[in-house]
Structure formats: structure tokens, C-alpha cells
N, C-alpha and C positions, 0 to 999 in steps of 0.2 A: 354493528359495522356491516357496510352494504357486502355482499358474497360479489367478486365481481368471478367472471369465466375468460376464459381465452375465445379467442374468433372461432367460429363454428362449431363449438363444445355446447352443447345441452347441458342443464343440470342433473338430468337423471343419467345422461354418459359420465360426465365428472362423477356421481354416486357408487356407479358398475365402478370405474376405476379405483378407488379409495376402497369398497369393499375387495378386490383385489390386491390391492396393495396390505391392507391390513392381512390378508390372508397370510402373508409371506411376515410381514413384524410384527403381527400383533396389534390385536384392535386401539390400547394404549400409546401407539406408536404412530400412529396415525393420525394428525393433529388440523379439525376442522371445525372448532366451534369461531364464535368473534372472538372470545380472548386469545383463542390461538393463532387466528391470524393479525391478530395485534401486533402480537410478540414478533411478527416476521416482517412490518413495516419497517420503512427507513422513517425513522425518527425526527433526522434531520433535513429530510429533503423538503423543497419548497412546498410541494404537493404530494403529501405521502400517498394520496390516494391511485395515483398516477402507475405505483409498481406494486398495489395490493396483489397478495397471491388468492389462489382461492382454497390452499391446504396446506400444509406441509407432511413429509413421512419422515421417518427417522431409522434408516440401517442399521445393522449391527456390524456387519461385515462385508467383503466384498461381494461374495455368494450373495447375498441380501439386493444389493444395487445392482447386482446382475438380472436377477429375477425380477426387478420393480423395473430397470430401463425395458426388458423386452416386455411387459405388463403397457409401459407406457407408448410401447409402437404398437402393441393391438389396440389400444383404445384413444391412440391420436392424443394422448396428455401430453404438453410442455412441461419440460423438467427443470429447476434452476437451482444446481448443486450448489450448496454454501458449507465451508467447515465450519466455522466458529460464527459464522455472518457477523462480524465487527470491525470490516471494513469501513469504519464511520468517514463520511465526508464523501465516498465514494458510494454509497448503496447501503451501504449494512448487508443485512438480509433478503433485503427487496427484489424480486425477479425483476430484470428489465422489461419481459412483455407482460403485460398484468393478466391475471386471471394464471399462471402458471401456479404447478405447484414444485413446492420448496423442497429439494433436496437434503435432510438435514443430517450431514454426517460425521455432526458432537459427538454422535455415540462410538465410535470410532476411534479410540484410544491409546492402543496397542505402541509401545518404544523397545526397539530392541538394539543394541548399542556394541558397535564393536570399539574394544578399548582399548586392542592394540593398533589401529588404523585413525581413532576418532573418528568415527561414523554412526551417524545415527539412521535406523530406518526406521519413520515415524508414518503413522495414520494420521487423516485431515483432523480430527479431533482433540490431537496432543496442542495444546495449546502454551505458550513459552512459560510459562510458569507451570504447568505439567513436567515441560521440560526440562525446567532449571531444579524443579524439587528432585526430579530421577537423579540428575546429576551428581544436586548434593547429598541426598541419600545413599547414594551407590560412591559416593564420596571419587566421582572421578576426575582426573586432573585433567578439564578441559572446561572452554570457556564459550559460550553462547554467541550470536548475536541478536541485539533485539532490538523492534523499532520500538517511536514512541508511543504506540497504543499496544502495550505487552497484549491485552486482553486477549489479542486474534490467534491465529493458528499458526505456526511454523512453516504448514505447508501453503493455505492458503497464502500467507502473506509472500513466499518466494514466488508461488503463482499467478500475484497478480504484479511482480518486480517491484517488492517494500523493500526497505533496506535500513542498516543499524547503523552502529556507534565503533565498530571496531575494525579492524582490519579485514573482516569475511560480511561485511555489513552488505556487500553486495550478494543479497541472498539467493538470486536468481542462479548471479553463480555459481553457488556450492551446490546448486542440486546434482546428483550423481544417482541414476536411476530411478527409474516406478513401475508402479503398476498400477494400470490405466483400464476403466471399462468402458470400451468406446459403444458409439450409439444405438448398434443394435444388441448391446449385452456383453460384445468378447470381453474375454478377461485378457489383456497381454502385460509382457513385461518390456520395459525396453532396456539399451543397453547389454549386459552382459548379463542381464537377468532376463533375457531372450533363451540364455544355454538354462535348462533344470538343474540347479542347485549350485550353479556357480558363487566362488566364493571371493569374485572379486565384482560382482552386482554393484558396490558402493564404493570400489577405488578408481574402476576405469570408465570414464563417461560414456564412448561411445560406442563401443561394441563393436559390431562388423553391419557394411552398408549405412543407409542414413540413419540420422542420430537424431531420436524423435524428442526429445527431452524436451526442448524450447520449443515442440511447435503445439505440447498443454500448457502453454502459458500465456495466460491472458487469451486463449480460445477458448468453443466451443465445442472444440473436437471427442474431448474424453472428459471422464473421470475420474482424477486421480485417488488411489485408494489405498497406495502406499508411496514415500520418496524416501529416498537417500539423502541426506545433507550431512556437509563435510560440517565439522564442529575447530576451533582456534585450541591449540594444547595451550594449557595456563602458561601465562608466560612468565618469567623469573621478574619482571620487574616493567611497571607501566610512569611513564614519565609525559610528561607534558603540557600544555598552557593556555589559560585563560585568556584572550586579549580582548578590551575594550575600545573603541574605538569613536573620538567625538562626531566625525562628519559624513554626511551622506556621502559626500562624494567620494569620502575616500575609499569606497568598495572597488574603483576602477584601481589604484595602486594595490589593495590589498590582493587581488585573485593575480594582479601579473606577479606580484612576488610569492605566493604562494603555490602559484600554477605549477612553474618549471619545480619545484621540487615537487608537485605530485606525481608529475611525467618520469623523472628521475628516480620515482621511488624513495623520495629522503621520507614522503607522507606517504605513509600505507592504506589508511583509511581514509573516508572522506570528509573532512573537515566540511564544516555549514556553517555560513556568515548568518546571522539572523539579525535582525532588526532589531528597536527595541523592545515593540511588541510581546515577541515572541518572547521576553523575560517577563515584562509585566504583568501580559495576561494573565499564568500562574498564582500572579502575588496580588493583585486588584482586580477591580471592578473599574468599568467605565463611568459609573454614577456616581463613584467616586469623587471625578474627577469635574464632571460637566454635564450640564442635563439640557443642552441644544442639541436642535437636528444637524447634518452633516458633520463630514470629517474634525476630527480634533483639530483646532489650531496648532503651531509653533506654540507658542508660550503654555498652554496647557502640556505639550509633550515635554516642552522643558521641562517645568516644574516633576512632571512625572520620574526622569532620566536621572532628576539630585535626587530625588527623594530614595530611590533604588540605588543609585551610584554604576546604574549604565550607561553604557554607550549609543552612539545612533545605532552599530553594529559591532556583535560580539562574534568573537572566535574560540571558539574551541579545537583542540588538536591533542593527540596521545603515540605514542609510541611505547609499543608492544614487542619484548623479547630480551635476551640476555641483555644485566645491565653494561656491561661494554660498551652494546650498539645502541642501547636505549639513551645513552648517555653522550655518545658521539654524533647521533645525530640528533639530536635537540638541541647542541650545540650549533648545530650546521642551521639548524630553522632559526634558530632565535638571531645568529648571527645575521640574516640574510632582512631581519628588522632593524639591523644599525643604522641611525641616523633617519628614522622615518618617526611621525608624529603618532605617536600612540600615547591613547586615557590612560592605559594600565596592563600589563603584564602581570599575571601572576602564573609562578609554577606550580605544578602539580605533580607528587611524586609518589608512589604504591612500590612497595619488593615484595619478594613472597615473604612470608614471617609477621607482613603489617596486621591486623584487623582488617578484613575484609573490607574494599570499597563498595558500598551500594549505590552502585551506580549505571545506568544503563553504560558506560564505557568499559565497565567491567561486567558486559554482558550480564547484568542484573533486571531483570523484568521493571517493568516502570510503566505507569499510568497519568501519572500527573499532568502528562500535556494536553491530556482531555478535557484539562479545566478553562482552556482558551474559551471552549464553547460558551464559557458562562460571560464570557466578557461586557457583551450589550443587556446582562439581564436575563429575565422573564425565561422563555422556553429556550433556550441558545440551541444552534445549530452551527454549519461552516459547510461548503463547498469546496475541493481545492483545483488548483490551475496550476499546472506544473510545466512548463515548456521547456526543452532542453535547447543548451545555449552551446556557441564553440567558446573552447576557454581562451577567454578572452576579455580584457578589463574592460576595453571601451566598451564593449559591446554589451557588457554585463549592464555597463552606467547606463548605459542608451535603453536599454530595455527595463531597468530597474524606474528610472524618470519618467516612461511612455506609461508605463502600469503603475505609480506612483498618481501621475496625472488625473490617471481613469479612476483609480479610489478617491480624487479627490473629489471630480466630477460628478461620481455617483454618489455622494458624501456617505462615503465608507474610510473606515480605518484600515490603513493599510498593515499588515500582517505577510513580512516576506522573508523569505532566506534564496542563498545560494549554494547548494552543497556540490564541491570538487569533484568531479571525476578521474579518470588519468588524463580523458582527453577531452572532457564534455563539462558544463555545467547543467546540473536540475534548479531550475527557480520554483520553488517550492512557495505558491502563495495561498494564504489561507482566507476565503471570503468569507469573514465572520457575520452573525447574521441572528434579528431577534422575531421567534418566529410569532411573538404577539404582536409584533407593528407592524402594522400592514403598509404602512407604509414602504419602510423599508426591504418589505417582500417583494414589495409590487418592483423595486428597482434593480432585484440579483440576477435577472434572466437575463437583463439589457447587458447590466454591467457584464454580466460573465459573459454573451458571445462577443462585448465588444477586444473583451481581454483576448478571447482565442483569437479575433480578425486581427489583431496588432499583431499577433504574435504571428499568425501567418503570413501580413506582408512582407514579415524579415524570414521567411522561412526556418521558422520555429515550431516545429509539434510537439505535442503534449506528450507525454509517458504514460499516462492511464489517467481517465477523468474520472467522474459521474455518469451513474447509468443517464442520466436526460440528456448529458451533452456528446453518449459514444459515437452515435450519427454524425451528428458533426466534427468532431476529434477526427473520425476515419474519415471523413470527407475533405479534409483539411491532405491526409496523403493524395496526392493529386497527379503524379508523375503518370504520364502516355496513360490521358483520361480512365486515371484511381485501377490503373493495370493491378498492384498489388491490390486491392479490395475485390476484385474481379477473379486473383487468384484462390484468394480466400475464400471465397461463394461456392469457387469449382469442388475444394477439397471439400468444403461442411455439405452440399450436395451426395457428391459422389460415398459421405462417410456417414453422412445421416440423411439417409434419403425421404425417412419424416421429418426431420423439422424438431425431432421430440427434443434434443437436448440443449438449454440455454440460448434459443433464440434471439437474436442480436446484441447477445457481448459480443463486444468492442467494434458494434458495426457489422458483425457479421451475421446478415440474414439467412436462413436455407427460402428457396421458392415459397417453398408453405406459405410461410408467413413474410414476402417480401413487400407487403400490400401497409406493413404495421411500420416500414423506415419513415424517421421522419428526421430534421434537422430544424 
């Protein structure tokens, strides 16, 4: 595999750095041959070679990334912090500016758990099945949330705003304190773990003055090396229902009757409309089904929807807590489907005492959705396109149809959901994708910026992309000519006045390297 470098790095400067870095973790820890930087490609991207690193190093501790970030401002190295790097769809492991090296902070481990608060303070490393085994091991009575690729990291994933299956699924927001090495090495803590030894660091978010928590998220600013995350207490009893549903259109009825009970609080969690797809894939193969180029027909997706017994679009929903309430309001949601066309209702009921649900709705770790990938075959990959919507049915339909359209266009299979917010929808769409047809390669770049220009004529942005599309994603915020990108430039300047740490995630370049934006 070719060694690629960062802009104006030598290879024998990249060598002086690495033998400094090893100095501080250990020659072993320092990962620079081809199979090592194998291992730190994105797998899935159209062009892995695009975000090659030219190393990776591996920390033990915070002390450790302290000593490597100030290593990395004497020798001009780009740094590009990954926890678990299994952000798949989004990057994996791959630095956005190529020739960086990799951050690699798996080794990073460290759970320490208060049980009388439910709080966890966890290292980038603890990964959700790290976490769910301390749980059950230490046999404590609280409940996780997790997305659908368990594999990743706790932290990493609140970090870049993943989100689960249960009522704290919005993971960004349980974070409740860190501690952060920002780009020339300080070690801080924010929050209340600003005071030494404060014993409320993981109950009160904000401390005194600003409240830095949300601005390491989805930046470039720091390194997080420890967080807080609030954890769900098991709840006495989870209740709730399947719905299938025959018609495309009917996604515009279903989000207006679902909406106002999310705003009201009767739906705690975020319920996600998914396609049929998004059932299928797990259970077939495309080759299965049809071996032509372009989009599936109607009648092949038929045939597919009997054979499984789904819907165009499924729902799932759960309620969580004393069964009183669990049971008073699933009455209230099922009620509010009186007299409307639905495939099929089924309930779903767990109390404590049952056999354990394994399920990611019972904050159980879960991998299975990564089997999408395999859909078209051969090397499978996906890209995803998330735009956030106002809740809202029509609008839902109007943008579900427009990107419906463009998968047909581009004869792709469409792969979509809509998951609820209180006031928002995320259209979660997966652009699935076979990386031995070249064909089909040759048409994902088109396809993908045409899906972002749609969505930004209805002024739709995206929630987090792909390292290839963060350029344009942040380009797409446009308010008083991209004032907020403007902002963002000033702080990553004024906080890393090298350039060394994660050079344009999510668009944000420092000067250094502002020569490498592109869209």
C-alpha cells in the first residue's frame, strides 16, 4: 500500500515524529507498516485511498495524548483522534486530510460507575458491549442505550450525535461532563469537573460560565479522554408495538398522528418509520430477487414484502417505566390509530421477572444492521444522507418522493427511514452500494450531491455525513455568507494555531491547511 504524507511533511519529518511518538507508548504502539495502515482505511468509501493515513499511535492514557498532541505541534503532524473508528458509513477510521496520522484511543478502557446516580464516566475506548458486560457483571439495575452498529464506542458515538432505541437514545444528550486535551496538550475538565474532585462532575452539566460540552462534538477543538453519560434505571416494565403498514403514502398520515404525541411526551423515545428495505436487507440478498441493472421494480418489491409479511413502512414504539404508565399510555398511542388503514399491529410486552429481552430496545448491544451492507453483493459498502426535517407529514411525503425519485434515477434501491424527534424529523437514508461494479461506483457521487442540493432547496441540512461530503454539508449552512463556518475557523485558529488536530472535520479547516477544502 502506497505511504501517502500530509502537505508539506517529508518522510524523514513524519519518521523523527513516529520515533517520538514511540518514545512516549512504546515502539509496539506505534502502527506504521501497510497492514497497519490497512486496518485504518474506510472500507466503505468510494475511494479508500482518498483518507489513507500515513500511521497510527495508540495511547494508554490521557498523560500519553498529552505528550503525543504537544510531540505533534513540534513536528507539524496532523492528528485524527478515532475511539473505536467504526463509524461505518461515515468514515470508519479514516482521517479526513490524508497522509494524517491516526489517533488510536481503543486502548483507553477505563468505566467507572456511580450507582447511586446512574452515571457512567467512560474512556473513548469502552465500547457498548464493554459496557453492557460491566453492567451485567456488576449486576446493576440500569439500562443502556445503543445504536445500530453496537461495535463503536459510547463516547465516540454521543460525539459525533448517534442515537438508540430507548428513551436516552438521544445520546448527545446524556453527556454530562469530560475531560478534554485540547490542541496544544492542556488537559481540562469541563463542567463541574472544572472544581478538583467535585462529586457532582456527572449530575450537573454546566458548571459556572460557558458550558463547553457540545462545542467537542462533531469538532475539532479537543480530545475527549474521559465523558459522563447519564445511563436509563431498568425500568419495571417495557410495553409497546409493531405496526406495518401497506402504502408509501401513508408516511404523511402516520408522522401527523404520531408527531403530537411525541411533542406531548405520550412517546418518549424516537420512534423510526423504515422502509421495507431496511427489514429485508437483514433477511436477503438482492440476487436473490433480480439480476438487472437499475432500481428494483414494483412487482419484484412486491413479491419481496409477501414473502417477509412487511409493510412499505414499519413502526416500532416502546414505553418505558412503572407498568401503570406503561400501560396507560399505550393505550393512549394505540388509541390515536382508531379507524386508520394499517397491515398489522402487534404488541409487545417485557415486566421485570420476564427473560431478558435481547434487544437493542432493551438497550442490548446489536450488530445485525450491518448486514445491509451485503445487500447488492460482492464487497458491499453504504454512504448515509440524513437531513433533518420539521415534523411534519406533508413535508415528510414531499421529501420522502423527491429522494425516492433520485434513487430511481440513479437506479439505486432506496433504503430510508424517518425517526421522530420532539420537534424534528431525521430522514435517515442509506446509499447502499457494490464496491466491485464499477459501474454502480461510478454513479454514488452524482447521486449523493444530488440528494444533498434537494434537500437544501427545501432548506434541509444534514446531521453528520461522510468525511468526502463535510465540505459540502458545511457549505450547505449558508446564513449571512456561512457566518457560522467563519465562526468556527476563528475558534479552531485561535485553539490550534497549528492545524495539528483533525483538520476539516465537519468542514472546519485551521489556515494550515485551508488550501486542502474542497466540495
Amino acid at each position: 500500500m502506497q505511504r501517502y504524507l500530509p502537505p508539506g511533511l517529508t518522510a524523514s519529518e513524519m519518521d523523527r515524529a513516529l520515533r517520538a511518538f514511540a518514545a512516549v507508548v512504546g515502539d509496539e504502539w506505534v502502527l506504521a507498516t501497510d497492514t497497519d495502515r490497512d486496518t485504518y482505511l474506510d472500507h466503505f468509501a468510494v475511494d479508500e485511498s482518498a483518507h489513507a493515513p500515513a500511521a497510527a499511535v495508540a495511547p494508554f492514557s490521557a498523560e500519553e495524548v498529552s505528550a503525543i498532541v504537544k510531540l505533534a505541534n513540534e513536528f507539524k503532524v496532523p492528528l485524527w483522534p478515532i475511539s473505536r473508528g467504526k463509524n461505518f458509513g461515515y468514515g470508519g477510521a479514516s482521517p479526513r486530510l490524508r497522509g494524517s496520522v491516526v489517533l488510536d484511543l481503543s486502548r483507553m478502557k477505563k468505566i467507572e460507575f456511580d450507582i447511586e446516580n446512574g452515571t457512567a464516566l467512560v474512556e473513548p475506548g469502552v465500547g457498548f458491549y464493554d459496557l453492557y458486560d460491566y453492567i451485567q457483571e456488576h449486576k446493576l439495575p440500569f439500562w443502556m442505550s445503543v445504536p445500530g452498529n453496537s461495535w463503536g464506542s459510547v463516547v465516540g458515538n454521543a460525539l459525533d450525535r448517534g442515537v438508540g432505541y430507548t428513551t436516552y437514545g438521544d445520546h448527545t444528550s446524556r453527556i454530562c461532563g469530560m475531560e478534554v486535551v485540547l490542541p496544544e496538550g492542556e488537559i481540562v475538565r469541563t463542567g463541574m469537573g472544572a472544581m478538583s474532585n467535585a462529586p457532582t462532575w456527572q449530575a450537573y452539566r454546566y458548571g459556572f460560565g460557558p458550558a463547553w460540552d457540545q462545542m467537542f462534538v462533531q469538532s475539532n477543538y479537543g480530545i475527549v479522554t474521559k465523558m459522563g453519560m447519564w445511563l436509563m434505571p431498568a425500568p419495571e416494565s417495557m410495553l409497546g408495538f409493531e405496526i406495518e403498514f401497506d402504502k408509501a403514502d401513508d408516511l404523511e398520515w402516520i408522522i401527523d398522528v404520531v408527531g403530537p404525541l411525541r411533542r406531548e411526551g405520550i412517546v418518549q423515545q424516537a420512534p423510526s418509520i423504515g422502509n421495507w428495505l431496511r427489514a429485508a436487507a437483514v433477511l436477503t440478498s438482492r440476487t436473490e430477487w433480480y439480476d438487472k441493472p437499475g432500481a428494483l421494480p414494483e412487482s419484484v418489491i412486491d413479491a419481496i414484502r409477501k414473502r417477509f409479511n412487511i409493510g412499505w413502512w414499519g413502526l416500532s414504539t416502546r414505553f418505558y417505566g412503572p407498568l401503570d404508565i406503561t400501560e396507560a399510555t399505550s393505550k393512549v398511542f394505540e388509541r390515536a390509530f382508531n379507524g386508520r388503514s394499517v397491515m398489522s399491529m402487534k404488541r409487545v410486552r417485557w415486566e421485570q421477572g420476564d427473560p431478558p429481552e435481547l434487544s437493542a430496545w432493551a438497550g442490548v448491544p446489536i450488530t445485525f444492521p450491518l448486514q445491509n451492507a451485503s445487500w447488492h453483493g460482492g464487497r458491499g459498502g453504504h454512504v448515509g444522507f440524513s437531513p433533518v426535517l420539521p415534523m411534519n407529514g406533508r413535508r415528510a411525503l414531499e421529501q420522502f418522493h423527491r429522494t425516492y425519485d433520485r434513487y430511481n434515477e440513479f437506479g439505486m434501491d432506496y433504503h430510508g427511514s424517518f425517526a421522530l424527534g420532539e420537534r424534528h424529523i431525521t430522514n435517515v437514508n442509506q446509499v447502499l452500494f457494490n464496491k466491485d461494479d464499477k459501474d454502480m461506483m461510478k454513479r454514488v457521487d452524482g447521486f449523493f450531491r444530488a440528494l444533498v442540493n434537494d434537500a437544501n432547496e427545501k432548506g434541509y441540512g444534514e446531521y453528520r455525513t461522510h468525511l468526502d461530503y463535510m465540505d459540502l454539508v458545511a457549505n450547505t449552512y449558508d446564513f449571512n455568507d456561512k457566518a457560522l463556518l467563519r465562526l468556527n475557523e476563528r475558534v479552531k485558529n485561535a485553539l490550534d494555531p497549528n492545524g495539528i488536530l483533525a483538520p476539516g472535520k465537519s468542514g472546519i479547516w485551521p489556515t494550515r491547511y485551508s488550501g486542502e477544502r474542497h466540495s
